[in-house]
C-alpha distance (Angstrom), angle and dihedral (degrees) to the residues before:
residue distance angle dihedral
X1 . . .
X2 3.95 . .
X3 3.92 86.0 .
X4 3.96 101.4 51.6
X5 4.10 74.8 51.0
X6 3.53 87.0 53.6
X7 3.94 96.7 35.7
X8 4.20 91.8 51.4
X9 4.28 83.8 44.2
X10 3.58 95.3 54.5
X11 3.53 92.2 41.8
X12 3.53 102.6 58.2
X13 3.80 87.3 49.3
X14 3.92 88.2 58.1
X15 3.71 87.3 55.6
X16 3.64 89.6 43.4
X17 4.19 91.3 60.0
X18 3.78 93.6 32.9
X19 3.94 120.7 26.0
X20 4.38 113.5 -163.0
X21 3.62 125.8 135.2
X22 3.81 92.3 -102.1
X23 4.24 94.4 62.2
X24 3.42 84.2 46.6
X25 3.56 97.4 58.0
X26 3.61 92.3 36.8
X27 3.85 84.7 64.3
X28 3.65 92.1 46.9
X29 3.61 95.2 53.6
X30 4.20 93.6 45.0
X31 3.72 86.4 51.4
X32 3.95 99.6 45.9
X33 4.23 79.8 47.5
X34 3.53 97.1 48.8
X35 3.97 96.6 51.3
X36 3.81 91.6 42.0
X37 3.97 84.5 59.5
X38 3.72 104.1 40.8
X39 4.49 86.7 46.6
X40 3.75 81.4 64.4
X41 3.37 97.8 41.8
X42 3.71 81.2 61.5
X43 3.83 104.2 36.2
X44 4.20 84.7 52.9
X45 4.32 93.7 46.9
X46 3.78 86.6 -113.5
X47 4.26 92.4 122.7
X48 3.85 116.0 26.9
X49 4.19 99.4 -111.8
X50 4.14 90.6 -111.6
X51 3.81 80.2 51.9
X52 3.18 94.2 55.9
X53 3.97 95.4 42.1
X54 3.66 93.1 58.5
X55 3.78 97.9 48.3
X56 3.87 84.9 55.0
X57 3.75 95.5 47.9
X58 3.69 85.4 57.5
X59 3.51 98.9 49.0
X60 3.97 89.9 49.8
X61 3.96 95.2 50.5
X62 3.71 92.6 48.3
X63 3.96 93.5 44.8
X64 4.08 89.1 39.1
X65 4.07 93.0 51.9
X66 3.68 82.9 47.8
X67 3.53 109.3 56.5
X68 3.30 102.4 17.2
X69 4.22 106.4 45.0
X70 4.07 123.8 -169.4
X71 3.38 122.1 -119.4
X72 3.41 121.4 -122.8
X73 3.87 115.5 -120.8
């Protein structure tokens, strides 16, 4: 689970340095993966469901301030 982590981490840092269509749906796909795996983590009492929650809050935020960037005002 640690490595999908890892996996949807490094890929929104590929997309950072190079932006195309292709890293971007290479970080949609490793972020779809990653919360399919840590739900049944949770369904099967592998992760603890707060766990769980955080590890997907961090996944969001990084993939959020990735694709979709604030603009300074």
């Amino acid at each position: 689970m640690r490595t999908l982590m890892k996996n949807c981490f490094a890929a929104c840092l590929s997309y950072e340095k190079t932006p195309s269509e292709e890293t971007k749906s290479a970080v949609q796909l490793s972020f779809n993966s990653a919360f399919s795996k840590i739900d049944k983590a949770v369904k099967r009492g592998v992760l603890h469901k707060n766990s769980g929650a955080n590890q997907k809050s961090r996944l969001s935020n990084a993939v959020k301030s990735v694709l979709e960037p604030t603009v300074n005002k």
